[in-house]
N, C-alpha and C positions, 0 to 999 in steps of 0.2 A: 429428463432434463440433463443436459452436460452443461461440465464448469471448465473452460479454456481459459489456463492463468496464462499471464502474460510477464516474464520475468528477468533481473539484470543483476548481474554484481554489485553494480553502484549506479548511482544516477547520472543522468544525463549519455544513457545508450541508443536512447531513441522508444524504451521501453512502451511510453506512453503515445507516443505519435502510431506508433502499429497498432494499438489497442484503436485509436481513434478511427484508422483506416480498416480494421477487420470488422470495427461497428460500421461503416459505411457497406462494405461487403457484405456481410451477413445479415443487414435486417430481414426480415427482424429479429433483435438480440433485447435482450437485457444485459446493461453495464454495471459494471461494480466496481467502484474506484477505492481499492483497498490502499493506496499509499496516503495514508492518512495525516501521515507529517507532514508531507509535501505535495497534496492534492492539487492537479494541475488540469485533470482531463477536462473539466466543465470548460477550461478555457479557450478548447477547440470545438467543444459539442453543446456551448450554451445552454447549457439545461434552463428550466422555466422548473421552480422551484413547487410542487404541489404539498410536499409535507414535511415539517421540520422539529424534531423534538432534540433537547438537551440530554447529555450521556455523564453521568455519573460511575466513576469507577475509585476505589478507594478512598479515605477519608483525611481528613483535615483537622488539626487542632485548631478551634477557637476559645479564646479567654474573655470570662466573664468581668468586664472592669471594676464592677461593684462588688464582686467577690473575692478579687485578687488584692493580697495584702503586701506585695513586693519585698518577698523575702530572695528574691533566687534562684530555689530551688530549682525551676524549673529549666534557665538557664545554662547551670553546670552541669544538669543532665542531660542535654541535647547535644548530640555527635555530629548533629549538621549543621550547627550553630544557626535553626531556625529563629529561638527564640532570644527577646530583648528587653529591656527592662525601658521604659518610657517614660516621659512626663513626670511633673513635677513628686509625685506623688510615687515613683518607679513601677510601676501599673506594666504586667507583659504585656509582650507583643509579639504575634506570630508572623514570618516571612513565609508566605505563602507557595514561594517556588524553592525557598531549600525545607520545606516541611516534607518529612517520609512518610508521617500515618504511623509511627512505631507505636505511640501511643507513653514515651516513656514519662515526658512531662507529666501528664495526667496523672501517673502515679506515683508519682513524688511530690503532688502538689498537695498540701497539709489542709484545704481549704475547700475541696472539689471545685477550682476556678474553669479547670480545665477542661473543653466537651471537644468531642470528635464527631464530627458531622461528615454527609457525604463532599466527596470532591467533584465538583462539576467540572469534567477535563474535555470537554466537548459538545459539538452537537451531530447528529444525524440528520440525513435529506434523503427525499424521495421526490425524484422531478422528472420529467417529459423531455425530450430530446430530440433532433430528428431524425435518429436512428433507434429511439425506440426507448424504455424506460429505464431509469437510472438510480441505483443507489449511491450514496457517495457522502462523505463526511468531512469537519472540519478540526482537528485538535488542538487546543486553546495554546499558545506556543507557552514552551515550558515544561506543559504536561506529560506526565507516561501513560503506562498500561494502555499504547495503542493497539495493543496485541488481542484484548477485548472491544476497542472499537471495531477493528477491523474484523471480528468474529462477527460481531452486530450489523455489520454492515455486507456479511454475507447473509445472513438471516432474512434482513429486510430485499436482498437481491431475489432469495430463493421465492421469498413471497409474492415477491415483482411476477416471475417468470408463470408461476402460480395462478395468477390473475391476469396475465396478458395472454396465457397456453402460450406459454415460448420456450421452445427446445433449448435453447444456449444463453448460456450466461457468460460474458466474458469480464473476466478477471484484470482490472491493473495492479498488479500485485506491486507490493515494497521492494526497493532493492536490497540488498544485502541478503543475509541469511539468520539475524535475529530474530527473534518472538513474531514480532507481526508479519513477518515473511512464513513465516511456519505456520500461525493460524489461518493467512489466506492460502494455502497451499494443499494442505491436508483434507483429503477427501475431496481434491478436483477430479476430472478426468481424465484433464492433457494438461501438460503444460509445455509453452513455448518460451524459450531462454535466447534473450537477444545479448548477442556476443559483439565485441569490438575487436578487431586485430590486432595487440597490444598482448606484452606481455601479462598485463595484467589481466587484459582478458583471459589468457588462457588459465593464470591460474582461478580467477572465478569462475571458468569453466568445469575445472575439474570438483572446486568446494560445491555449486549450486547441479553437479550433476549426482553431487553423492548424496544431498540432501533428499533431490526429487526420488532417486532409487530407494533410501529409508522411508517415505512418505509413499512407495510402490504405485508414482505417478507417471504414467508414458509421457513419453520426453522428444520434443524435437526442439532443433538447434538454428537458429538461422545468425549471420556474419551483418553484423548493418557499419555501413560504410568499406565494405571490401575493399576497394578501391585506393584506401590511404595506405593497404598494404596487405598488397596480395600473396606477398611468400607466407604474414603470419594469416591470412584467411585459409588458406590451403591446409595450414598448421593444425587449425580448430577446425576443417572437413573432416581431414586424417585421427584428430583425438575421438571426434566426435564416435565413429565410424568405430575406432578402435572399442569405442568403449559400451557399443553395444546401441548406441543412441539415433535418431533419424535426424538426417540434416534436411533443412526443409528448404536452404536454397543462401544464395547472396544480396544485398538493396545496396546499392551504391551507393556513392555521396552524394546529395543531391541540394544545394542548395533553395532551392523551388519551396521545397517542405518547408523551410522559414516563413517563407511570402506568402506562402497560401494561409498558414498558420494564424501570421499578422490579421491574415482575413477572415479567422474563426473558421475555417475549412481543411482540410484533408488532404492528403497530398493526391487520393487518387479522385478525391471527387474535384481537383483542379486538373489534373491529369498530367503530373509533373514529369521529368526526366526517369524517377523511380518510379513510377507508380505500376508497371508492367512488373518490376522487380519483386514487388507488394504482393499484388496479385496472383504471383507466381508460390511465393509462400504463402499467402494465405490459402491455396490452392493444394497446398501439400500438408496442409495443417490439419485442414480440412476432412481431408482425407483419410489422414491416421485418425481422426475421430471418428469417423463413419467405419473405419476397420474395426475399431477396438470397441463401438457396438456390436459389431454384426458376429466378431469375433473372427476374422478371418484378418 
């Protein structure tokens, strides 16, 4: 089984529209929608939902009413200024999105009012697709610690792949280069890093290539929208190249991709302006996977 992440600086590179298009190319795959802050893939690949359990990660103060004698305490001890004093009576009260889980209230509290229960920061899914079977997640907006969803929700992919006998798993990994971009990252087998022509692409070219080389993951590079500027695409050929890395090609701008989108479909299963572009890197993607099994 290989894991093909799919990966960007920041959002909105196109990251997840390729992911969509190389599940249309390769059925059959197993999907795995690691961007779990801002999971978007279902809304081109319609999944039909078969399994869905709630994700628990770190805990939560709750206050016992009938126990709490509203002194305080627990108040001048909190640095995130979760807790409040309430009602007639001044009875705490926990703010649910500035709570850390430190645990400090609880132990200043004179009364034991204070209990730390888990945190439900999400939930998990496993659904049917028509390129094939999908893990994919929701995190409850506010929440952290999506760096253990997104591990979870590789787990449930590897099972997928396990139970359908399917060679590939492809990866919508997170943007950036924090926690959750590092859990879906580590221990793939390829990854593909979509680049914009922009200065700022190239510097998250150079941060999300130093990343993949510490995580000793082979790396190819592809330019999407070349097109709005082709001196800096050439730029990011040239660093790429420089820097040891495979470039896997250019996808132009293509307005199409919208419209097909609008229609829960793919750019190349409408068969847009770009879609030969697509194909052409997923075609060189492709490749370097099948190299780096066979080892040549």
């Amino acid at each position: 089984m290989k894991e093909l992440i799919i990966l960007s600086g920041k959002g909105g590179t196109g990251k997840t529209s390729l992911t969509a298009c190389f599940a249309s190319l390769a059925r059959p795959a197993v999907l795995a929608d690691c961007d779990v802050d801002a999971a978007n893939l279902h809304l081109i690949l319609a999944p039909e939902t078969e399994r869905c359990e709630t994700f628990s990660a770190g805990r939560e103060a709750h206050v016992r009413a009938d126990a709490c004698r509203g002194c305080g305490r627990c108040v001048a001890a909190c640095r995130f200024d979760a807790m409040r004093l309430a009602g007639l009576h001044g009875t705490a009260t926990v703010d649910p999105l500035g709570c850390e889980g430190c645990g400090v209230c609880a132990f200043v509290c004179p009364t034991d009012a204070i209990a730390f229960k888990e945190r439900m920061v999400g939930s998990v899914m496993t659904s049917r697709t028509r390129c094939g079977a999908m893990a994919h997640a929701r995190l409850t907006p506010g929440s952290d610690n999506s760096g253990k969803l997104v591990s979870w929700v590789r787990q449930q992919a590897r099972r997928l792949s396990v139970e359908e006998k399917c060679q590939l798993v492809l990866i919508d990994g997170p943007p950036g280069l924090a926690c959750p971009t590092m859990a879906a990252l580590a221990g793939c087998s390829h990854a593909l890093i979509v680049i914009e022509p922009t200065m700022s692409g190239l510097h998250d070219l150079d941060r999300i290539l130093a990343l993949t080389q510490h995580f000793e993951v082979s790396t190819s590079v592809c330019v999407n929208k070349w097109d709005i500027d082709a001196e800096k695409s050439v730029a990011v050929e040239r660093r790429v190249r420089a820097a040891g890395g495979h470039f896997a090609g250019r996808v132009r701008y293509d307005s199409g991709v919208t419209q097909a989108q609008m229609r829960a479909r793919t750019a190349v299963e409408d068969d847009t302006a770009s879609a030969a572009d697509i194909r052409s890197v997923w075609r060189q993607v492709a490749g370097q996977i099948a190299m780096a099994e066979t080892g040549y």
